[in-house]
N, C-alpha and C positions, 0 to 999 in steps of 0.2 A: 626518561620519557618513553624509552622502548619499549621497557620494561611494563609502564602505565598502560602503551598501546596492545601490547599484547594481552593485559587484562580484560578488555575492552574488547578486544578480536571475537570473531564469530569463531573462530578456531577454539579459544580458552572455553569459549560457552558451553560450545559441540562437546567439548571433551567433558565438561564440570557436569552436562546431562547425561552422554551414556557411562560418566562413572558413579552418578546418583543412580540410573535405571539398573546400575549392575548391580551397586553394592546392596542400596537399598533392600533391592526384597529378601540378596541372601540374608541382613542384617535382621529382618522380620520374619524369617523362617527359621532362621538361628533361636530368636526370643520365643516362636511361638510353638517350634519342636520341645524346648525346653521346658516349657512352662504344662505346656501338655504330657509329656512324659509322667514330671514329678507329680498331676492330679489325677492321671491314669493309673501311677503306681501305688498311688498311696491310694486311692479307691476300690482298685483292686485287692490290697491286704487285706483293708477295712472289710470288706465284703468275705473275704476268708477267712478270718480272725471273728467276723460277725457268725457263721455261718459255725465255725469249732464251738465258739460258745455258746449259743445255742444247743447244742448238740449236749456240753459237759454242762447244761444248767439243766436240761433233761433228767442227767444222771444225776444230778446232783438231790433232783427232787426223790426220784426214785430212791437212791438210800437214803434216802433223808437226813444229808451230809452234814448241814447247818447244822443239826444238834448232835452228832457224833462225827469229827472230824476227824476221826481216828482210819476212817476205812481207806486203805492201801491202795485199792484198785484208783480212787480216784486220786487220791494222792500221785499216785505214777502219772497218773492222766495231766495233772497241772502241771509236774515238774517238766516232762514232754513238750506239753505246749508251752510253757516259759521260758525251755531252750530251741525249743525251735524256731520261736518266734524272735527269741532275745527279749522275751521281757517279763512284765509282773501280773502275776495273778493273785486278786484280793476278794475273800466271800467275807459276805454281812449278812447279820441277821437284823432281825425284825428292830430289834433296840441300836442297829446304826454300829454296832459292833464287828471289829473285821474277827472272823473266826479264825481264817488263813488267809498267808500272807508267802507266796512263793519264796520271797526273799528273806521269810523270817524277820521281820524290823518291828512292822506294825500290828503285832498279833494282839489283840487283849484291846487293842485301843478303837475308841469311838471316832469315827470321822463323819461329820455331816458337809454337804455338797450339794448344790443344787441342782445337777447330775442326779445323784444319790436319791434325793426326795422326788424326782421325776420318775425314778425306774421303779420307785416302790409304787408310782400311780400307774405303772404299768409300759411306760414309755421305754425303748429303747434309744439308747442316746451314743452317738458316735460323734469325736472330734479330735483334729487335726489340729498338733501345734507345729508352724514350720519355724519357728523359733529355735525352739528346743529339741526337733525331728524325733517326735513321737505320736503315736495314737492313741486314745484312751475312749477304752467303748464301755459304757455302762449297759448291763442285762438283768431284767428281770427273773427269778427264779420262781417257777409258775408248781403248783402242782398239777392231779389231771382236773382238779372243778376250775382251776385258772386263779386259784389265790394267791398271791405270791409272798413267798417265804423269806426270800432274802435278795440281795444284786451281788451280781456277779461282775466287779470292777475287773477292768483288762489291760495296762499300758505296752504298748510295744514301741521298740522304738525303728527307727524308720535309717540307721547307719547305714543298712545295705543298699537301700531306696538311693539315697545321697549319694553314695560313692558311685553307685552305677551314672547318676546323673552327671556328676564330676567329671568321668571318665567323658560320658558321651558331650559336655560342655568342653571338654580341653579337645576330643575329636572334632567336632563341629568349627571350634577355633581356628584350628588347624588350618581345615578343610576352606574356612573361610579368609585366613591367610594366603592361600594358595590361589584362592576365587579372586578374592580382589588383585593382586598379582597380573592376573592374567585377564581381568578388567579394563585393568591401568592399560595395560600396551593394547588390548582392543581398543579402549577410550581414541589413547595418542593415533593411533593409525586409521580407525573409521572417520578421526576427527579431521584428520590430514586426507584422506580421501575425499570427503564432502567438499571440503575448502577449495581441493586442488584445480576442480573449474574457475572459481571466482579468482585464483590467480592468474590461469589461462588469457580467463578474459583481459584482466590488469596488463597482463604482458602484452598482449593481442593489441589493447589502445594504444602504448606505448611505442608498439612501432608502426602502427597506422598515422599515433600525431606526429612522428621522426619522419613517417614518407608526406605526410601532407605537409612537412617543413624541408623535405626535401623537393617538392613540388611534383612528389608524384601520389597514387591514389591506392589507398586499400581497403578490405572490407573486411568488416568482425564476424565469425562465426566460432562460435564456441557452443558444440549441439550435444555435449554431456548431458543436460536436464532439460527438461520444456521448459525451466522456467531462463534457464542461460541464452537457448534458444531463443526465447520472446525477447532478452533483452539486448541479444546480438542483433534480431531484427528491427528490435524498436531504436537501437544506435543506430544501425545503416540506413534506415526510413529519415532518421533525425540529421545526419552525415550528407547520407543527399539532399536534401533541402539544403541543409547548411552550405556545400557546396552551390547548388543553383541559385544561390544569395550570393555570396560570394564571386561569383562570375556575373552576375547582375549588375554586381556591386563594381566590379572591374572594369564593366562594359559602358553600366551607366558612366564613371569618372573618365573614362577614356571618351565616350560623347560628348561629355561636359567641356572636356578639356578641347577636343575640335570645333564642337561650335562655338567654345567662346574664341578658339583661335581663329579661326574662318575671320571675323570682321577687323579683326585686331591685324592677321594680314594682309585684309585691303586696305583697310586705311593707311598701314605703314608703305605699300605699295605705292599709293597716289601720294601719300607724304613725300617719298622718293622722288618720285617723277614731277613734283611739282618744285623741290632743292635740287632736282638734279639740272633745271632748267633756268637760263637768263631770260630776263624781258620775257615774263611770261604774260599774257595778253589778260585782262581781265574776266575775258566773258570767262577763259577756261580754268581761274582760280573757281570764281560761281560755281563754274560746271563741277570741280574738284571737289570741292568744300560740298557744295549737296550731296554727290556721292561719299564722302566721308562723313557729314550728317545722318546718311541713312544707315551708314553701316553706326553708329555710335547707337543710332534709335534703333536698330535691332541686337546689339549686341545688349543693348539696355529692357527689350524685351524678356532678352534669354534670361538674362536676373532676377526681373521679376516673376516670370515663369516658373524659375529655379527655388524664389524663399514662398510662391504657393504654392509648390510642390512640396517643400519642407512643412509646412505648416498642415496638407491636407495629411502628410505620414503623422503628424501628432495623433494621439488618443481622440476618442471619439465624444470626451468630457470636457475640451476645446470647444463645441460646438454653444453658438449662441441661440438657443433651442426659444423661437417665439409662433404666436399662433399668425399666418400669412394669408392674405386674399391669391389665391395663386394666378388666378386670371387677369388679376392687375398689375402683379410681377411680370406675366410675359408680355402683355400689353407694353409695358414698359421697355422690356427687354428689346421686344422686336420694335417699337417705336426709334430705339438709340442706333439699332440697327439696318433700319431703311433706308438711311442715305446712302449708305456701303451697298445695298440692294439694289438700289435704282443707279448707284454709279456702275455695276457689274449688268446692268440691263434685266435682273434678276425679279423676278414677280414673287413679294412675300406675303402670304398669308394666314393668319391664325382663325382659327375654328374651336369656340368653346362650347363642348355641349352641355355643359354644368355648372352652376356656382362651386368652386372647393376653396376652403380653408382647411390649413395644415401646419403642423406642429413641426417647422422647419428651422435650419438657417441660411437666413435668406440672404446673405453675402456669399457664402458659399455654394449655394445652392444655384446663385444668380451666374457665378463665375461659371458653373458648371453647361446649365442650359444656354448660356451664350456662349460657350464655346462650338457648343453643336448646331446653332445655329450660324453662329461666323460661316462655321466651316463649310455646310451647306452653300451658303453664299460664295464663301473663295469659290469653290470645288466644283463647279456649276458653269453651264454653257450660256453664250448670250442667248437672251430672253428665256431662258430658262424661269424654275417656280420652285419655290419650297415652301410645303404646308407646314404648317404646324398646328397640332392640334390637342385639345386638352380632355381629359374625362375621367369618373370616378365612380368606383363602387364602393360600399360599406367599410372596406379594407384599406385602401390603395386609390391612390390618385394617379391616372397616367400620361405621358407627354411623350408625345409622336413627333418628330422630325423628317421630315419625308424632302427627298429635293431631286430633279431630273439633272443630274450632275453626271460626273464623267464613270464613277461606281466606283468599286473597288474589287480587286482582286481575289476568288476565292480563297489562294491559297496566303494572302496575306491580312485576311480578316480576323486568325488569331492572332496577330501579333501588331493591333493597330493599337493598343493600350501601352505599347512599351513606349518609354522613354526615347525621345529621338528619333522614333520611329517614321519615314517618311514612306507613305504609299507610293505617289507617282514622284517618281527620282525626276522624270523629264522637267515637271512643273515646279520641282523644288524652286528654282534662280525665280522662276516667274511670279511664283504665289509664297505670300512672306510669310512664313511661319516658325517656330523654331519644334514642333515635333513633340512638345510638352502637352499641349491641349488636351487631348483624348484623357492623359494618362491621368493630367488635374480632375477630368470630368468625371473619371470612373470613381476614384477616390473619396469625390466629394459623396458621392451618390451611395457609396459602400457604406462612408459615415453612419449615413439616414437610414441606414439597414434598408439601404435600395437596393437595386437589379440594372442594368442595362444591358441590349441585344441590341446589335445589328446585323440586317440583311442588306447585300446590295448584290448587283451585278453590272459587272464591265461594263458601260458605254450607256447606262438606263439608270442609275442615280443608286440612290441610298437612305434606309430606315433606318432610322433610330427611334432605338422605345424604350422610355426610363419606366421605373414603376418604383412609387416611392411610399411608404405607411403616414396616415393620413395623423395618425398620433405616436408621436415620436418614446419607444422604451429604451432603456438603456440597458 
């Protein structure tokens, strides 16, 4: 399976490209040196061996060899160029008849060719067999009106051509022995170079999750490359959030766990005190048992507080998304609310300056703006007021909360969304809440791909202002 993995590695890749980018072109400069060589060499002859012959078809007209093949001078001349060429010289006359024959084989004898009948039309014909590594150039033999007498057949062969080529192919081999070689351990060690950040980094997480499991804290940087860089910062970006979850997460279970203990040890309290006692009088069982009914009815709040909480963390595909009269929602809303109003001496009133319907849910939606309104009302001096007030543009539907309450804190306005969160510690025992509210309301409101802000100030009350899309996208 190592073995598997290693194939698979960025490292095997690294390597299998720069020893394709090495070997390759030497591989295609080898073929194309080659190949070039043998069409320049043999071109080149051809061009020389064209350019003799020519010259001894000249002479040839001049004595007028074809029909006396006896004259010496050109004789010496063919035997010359047949050894210095290495090869064969054959004259023809008009009837297709070889006159001379370098080699003495074919003398007397008739050869026709399709060569042969071109150069009697005047064509010079040159070709190249690399089969057999030779040349065979057909020439016309012209006099001076331009008539032509006989061809001047020429084969050379091309041995010297080849071996040179041979030699510089087993050089070139060599050479390229040698190149890939010294490819390979480039390959292995650029390949290992490149790599050796992304192990950095591997090492680097390894003992970051070792300190985050030994409860302490590290940070990745690995700045070999912008791109190890980017991903060292987008771990650490990723790392602290994950941390500030985590501790959220801590914070929230450790609140969970006090306020649900909170009522759990008053009631066990008064349980005590009321077994720890004979001839307990009746009125003070009453008195007991209601204060252990209120604490059972808040510890019974904190729960249900706790699974709408759980429920608004769900995905946003949860939502029971229908079209709502909103004015008739908070009509409602604050109508269920009045009595809690008028029992706190609390003046409530709503203000609609528009018809809106909205693409909501209006269960959650409803939990949401009654909690901002409860809380108005808890939070609120006798004979105090809280408006509320509705309105909308083309966009957006918005609901205002406004109430002459006791305010809040500037510097604990950021952190009135958390979990447990109590503003006024004084009024905690007094005013019954469990500290969940805000955090339901924000939630809900997120859902709808809403907004909420609050403004307040100490001892003059507090705004609340939702602003929510009037048609709901997902």
């Amino acid at each position: 399976m190592k073995r598997l993995k290693f194939f698979h590695s960025l490292r095997f890749r690294l390597f299998l490209l720069f020893l394709l980018m090495g070997i390759m072109p030497g591989m295609a400069l080898h073929a194309g040196i080659l190949a070039s060589y043998e069409k320049k060499a043999v071109s080149n002859q051809s061009i020389d061996i064209l350019g003799q012959a020519k010259i001894l078809g000249s002479q040839l007209a001049s004595y007028d060899y074809i029909k006396d093949p006896s004259e010496e001078v050109i004789n010496a001349q063919l035997d010359l160029i047949s050894n210095v060429y290495d090869g064969r010289v054959m004259i023809m006359n008009k009837g297709f008849q070889i006159v001379k024959d370098t080699y003495g084989l074919d003398t007397g004898k008739t050869i026709i060719s399709e060569e042969v009948v071109k150069s009697f039309g005047g064509e010079e014909i040159s070709k190249y067999d690399s089969k057999n590594r030779y040349i065979e150039l057909s020439v016309p033999v012209k006099d001076q009106e331009q008539n032509t007498l006989g061809v001047l057949l020429v084969s050379v062969s091309t041995d010297s051509i080849m071996s040179n080529y041979d030699y510089l192919k087993d050089r070139m081999l060599a050479i390229e022995i040698v190149s890939a070689i010294v490819v390979v351990a480039a390959a292995v060690f650029l390949a290992r170079l490149l790599v050796h950040p992304l192990g950095k980094l591997t090492t680097s997480l390894a003992e970051i999750q070792a300190k985050e499991g030994e409860g302490g804290e590290g940070v990745l940087m690995v700045s070999d490359y912008t791109e190890t860089e980017a991903i060292s910062n987008a771990f650490n970006e990723m790392l602290g959030k994950m941390r500030v979850v985590d501790r959220s997460r801590q914070e929230f279970v450790a609140n969970v766990s006090h306020e649900l203990k909170t009522p759990l040890t008053s009631m066990k309290v008064l349980a005590d005190s009321l077994l720890g006692q004979e001839d307990v009088p009746v009125e003070l069982y009453k008195d007991f048992m209601g204060d252990i009914a209120e604490e059972i009815e808040r510890e019974n709040k904190i729960i249900n507080d706790l699974l709408s909480l759980v429920k608004m963390d769900k995905s946003a595909g949860d939502l029971n998304i229908s079209s709502v009269n909103v004015n008739e929602l908070l009509e409602m809303l604050l109508k269920r609310l009045r009595p809690i109003a008028e029992k706190q001496n609390v003046e409530l009133v709503l203000e609609s300056f528009r018809p809106v319907s909205a693409e909501i849910d209006e269960v959650k939606l409803s939990l949401a703006l009654n909690n901002l309104v409860e809380n108005a009302i808890k939070y609120n001096k006798k004979g105090g007021w809280v408006h509320v007030s509705l309105n909308a543009d083309h966009k957006y539907f918005y609901v205002r909360v406004e109430d002459s309450g006791i305010g809040i804190p500037q510097e604990d306005l950021e952190h009135i969304y958390e979990r447990f969160f109590r503003v006024d510690k004084s009024h905690s025992k007094e005013i019954k809440g469990t500290g969940l509210g805000l955090a339901i309301t924000r939630n809900a409101i997120l859902m709808h791909r809403g907004a909420i802000k609050a403004h307040s100030k100490e001892g003059e009350g507090t705004t609340f202002t939702v602003r929510i899309p009037l048609t709901y996208t997902v």
